[in-house]
C-alpha positions, 0 to 999 in steps of 0.5 A: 108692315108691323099690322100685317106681321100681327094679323099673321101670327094673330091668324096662326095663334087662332089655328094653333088654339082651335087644333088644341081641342077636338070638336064636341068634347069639352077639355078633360079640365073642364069635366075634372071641375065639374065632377069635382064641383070645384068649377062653382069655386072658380066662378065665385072667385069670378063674381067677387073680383067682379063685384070689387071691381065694379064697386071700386069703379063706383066709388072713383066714378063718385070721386071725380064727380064730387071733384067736378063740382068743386071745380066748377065753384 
């Protein structure tokens, strides 16, 4: 019962989001960003977020590796 009550309100969730803009103009946000140049800003701040958790997963991932090894001992 709960699934179905979830893929209901999934379902109109999707519709109420897709009614939010009009089909071929871009959201005012998105143009305002752009002429502003400040959308480079947010993607920046995209790519380091990514790039820290990217390399904080690389350094866990040698952690546990290092752990294996001396368990195995």
């Amino acid at each position: 019962m709960k699934k179905i009550i979830a893929a209901i309100v999934f379902a109109f969730l999707s519709v109420y989001t897709n009614a939010q803009t009009s089909v071929g103009t871009p959201p005012v946000t998105t143009d305002l960003m752009r002429s502003n140049g400040k959308i480079l800003v947010v993607v920046a701040v995209i790519v380091i977020i990514m790039i820290g958790f990217f390399g904080y997963l690389i350094s866990v991932d040698k952690k546990l590796t290092k752990l294996e090894k001396e368990g195995i001992k």
